[in-house]
N, C-alpha and C positions, 0 to 999 in steps of 0.2 A: 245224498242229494245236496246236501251242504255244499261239496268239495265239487259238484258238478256246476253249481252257482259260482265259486271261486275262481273253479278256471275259465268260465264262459266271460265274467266280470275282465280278468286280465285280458283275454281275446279282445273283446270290445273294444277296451282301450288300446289296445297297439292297433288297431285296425281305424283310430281318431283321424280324422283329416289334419290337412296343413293348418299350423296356425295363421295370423296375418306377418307377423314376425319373422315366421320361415320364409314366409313365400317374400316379401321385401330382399331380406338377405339372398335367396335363392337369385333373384330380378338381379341385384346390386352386383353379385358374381358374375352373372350371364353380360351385363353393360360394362364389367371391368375387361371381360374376355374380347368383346366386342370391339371396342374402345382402341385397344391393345394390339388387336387385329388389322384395324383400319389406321391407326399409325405406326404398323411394319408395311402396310401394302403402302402409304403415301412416300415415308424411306425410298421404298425399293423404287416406286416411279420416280421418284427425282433423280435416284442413283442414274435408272437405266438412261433418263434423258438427258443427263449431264454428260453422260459417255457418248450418247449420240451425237449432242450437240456437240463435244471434242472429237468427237472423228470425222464430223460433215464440216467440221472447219477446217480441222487439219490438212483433209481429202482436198476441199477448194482449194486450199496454199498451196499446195503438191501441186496442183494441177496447171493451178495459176501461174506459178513459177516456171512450171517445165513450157508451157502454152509462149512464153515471155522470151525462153531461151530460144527455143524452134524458131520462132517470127524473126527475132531481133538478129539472130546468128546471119540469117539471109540477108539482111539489111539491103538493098541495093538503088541504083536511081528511078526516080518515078516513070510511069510512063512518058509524062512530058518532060524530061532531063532535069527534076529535082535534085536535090542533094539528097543522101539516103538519108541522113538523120537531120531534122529540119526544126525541133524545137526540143528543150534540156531545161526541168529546172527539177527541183527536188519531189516536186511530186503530180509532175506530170513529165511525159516522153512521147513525141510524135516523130516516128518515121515512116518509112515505104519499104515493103517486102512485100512480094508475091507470096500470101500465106492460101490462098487455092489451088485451084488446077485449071484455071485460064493462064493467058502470055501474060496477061495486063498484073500490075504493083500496084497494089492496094497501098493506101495514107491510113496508117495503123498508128492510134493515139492508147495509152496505159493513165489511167490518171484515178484520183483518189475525190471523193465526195464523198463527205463524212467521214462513216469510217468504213466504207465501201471501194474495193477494190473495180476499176472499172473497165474495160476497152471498149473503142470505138474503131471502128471501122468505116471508110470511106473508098468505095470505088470508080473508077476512073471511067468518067461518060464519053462518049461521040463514039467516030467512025475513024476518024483519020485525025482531026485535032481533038486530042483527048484533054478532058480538064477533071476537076475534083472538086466536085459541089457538096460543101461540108454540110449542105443543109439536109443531106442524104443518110447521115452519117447514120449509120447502125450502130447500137452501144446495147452492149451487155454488160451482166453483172457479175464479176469471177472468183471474188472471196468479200467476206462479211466479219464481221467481229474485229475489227482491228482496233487496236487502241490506240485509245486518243488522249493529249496531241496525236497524230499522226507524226508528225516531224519529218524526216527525209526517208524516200523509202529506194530515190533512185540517185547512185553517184556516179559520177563520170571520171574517167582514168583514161592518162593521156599515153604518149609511144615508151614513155620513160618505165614507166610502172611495171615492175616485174617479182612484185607480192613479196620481197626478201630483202632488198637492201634500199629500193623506192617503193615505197607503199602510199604515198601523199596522194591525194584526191586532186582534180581539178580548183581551183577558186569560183565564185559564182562572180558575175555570167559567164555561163559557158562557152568558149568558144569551139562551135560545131566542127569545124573541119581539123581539129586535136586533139577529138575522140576517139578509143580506138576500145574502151573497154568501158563496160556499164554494169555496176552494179543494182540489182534490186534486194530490200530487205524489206521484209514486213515482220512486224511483231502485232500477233493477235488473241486477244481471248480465246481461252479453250471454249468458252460458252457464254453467254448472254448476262451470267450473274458479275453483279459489282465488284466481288472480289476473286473474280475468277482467275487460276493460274495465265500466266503472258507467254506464250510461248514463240520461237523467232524460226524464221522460215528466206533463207537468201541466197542467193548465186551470183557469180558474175559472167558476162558475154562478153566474146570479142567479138569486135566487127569486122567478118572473113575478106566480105567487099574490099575494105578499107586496110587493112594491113600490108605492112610497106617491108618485114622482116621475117 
């Protein structure tokens, strides 16, 4: 009977509830896990967004660029006998090319606000006397991120320039009708933070119109 009280005694006690001490510590592990958890998932969401937001910029520059070459390659005179390239300074560029599928030569403007990549768009009104009412002008927004200063993002090269033995840029102000080659360059944040990598995205056009050789 004794030894049936002994072990019943031992039973009891391992069968004791939690003290408050366990159960603190037990809490404290569970909020370390927790904790732990939710800054590998904040990590990974800034990873994944920081990749997005470098690939939807990159994506824009790519785009922007090739969008720049297509237009400007055509270059040609306005509807109303414009000169094809009508304004040059470093960061802005207006000229005329037909970039739809009408007859008519759209007044196609590239220009920079803030740190916004821009173009404008202005097409040519009437029936027979055609004009261009800049107050029409259609403006979209083609890359974002770019860093600022901005500085020059467009340079002009004249008949001499042949990337090897003249490589000399035009002087400012440009003059128009000794343009034959335009560079554009943007350098822009891979993403939206302060110190975010610079990355540089550039081509140059010849003006097919306008070539004399």
């Amino acid at each position: 009977m004794f030894i049936f009280l002994q072990k019943l005694k031992v039973i009891n006690q391992n069968q004791r509830g939690f003290t408050l001490l366990e159960i603190n510590f037990a809490i404290g592990i569970f909020l370390i896990i927790i904790m732990g958890i939710f800054a590998l998932f904040n990590v990974s969401s800034k990873a994944n967004r920081d990749v997005w937001e470098s690939s939807n910029t990159q994506g824009e520059a790519s785009k922007a660029v090739q969008t720049f070459v297509d237009e400007l390659r055509t270059a040609n005179y306005s509807s109303i006998g414009g000169y094809p390239l009508t304004f040059a300074t470093g960061t802005e560029i207006i000229f005329y090319s037909n970039i739809d599928t009408d007859v008519l030569v759209e007044r196609v403007r590239y220009f920079i606000e803030g740190n916004i990549l821009k173009k404008g768009v202005t097409k040519p009104a009437g029936d027979i006397l055609y004009s261009y009412n800049t107050s029409t002008e259609q403006i979209i927004e083609l890359a974002h991120n770019l860093k600022t200063p901005v500085g020059t993002v467009f340079t002009y090269y004249g008949e001499s320039y042949n990337g090897a033995s003249n490589t000399s840029s035009m002087p400012y102000p440009i003059v128009l009708p000794d343009v034959r080659i335009i560079q554009m360059r943007l350098l822009l944040k891979q993403n939206s933070a302060i110190n975010a990598i610079t990355f540089e995205v550039q081509t140059k056009v010849q003006l097919r119109n306008l070539k004399t050789n």
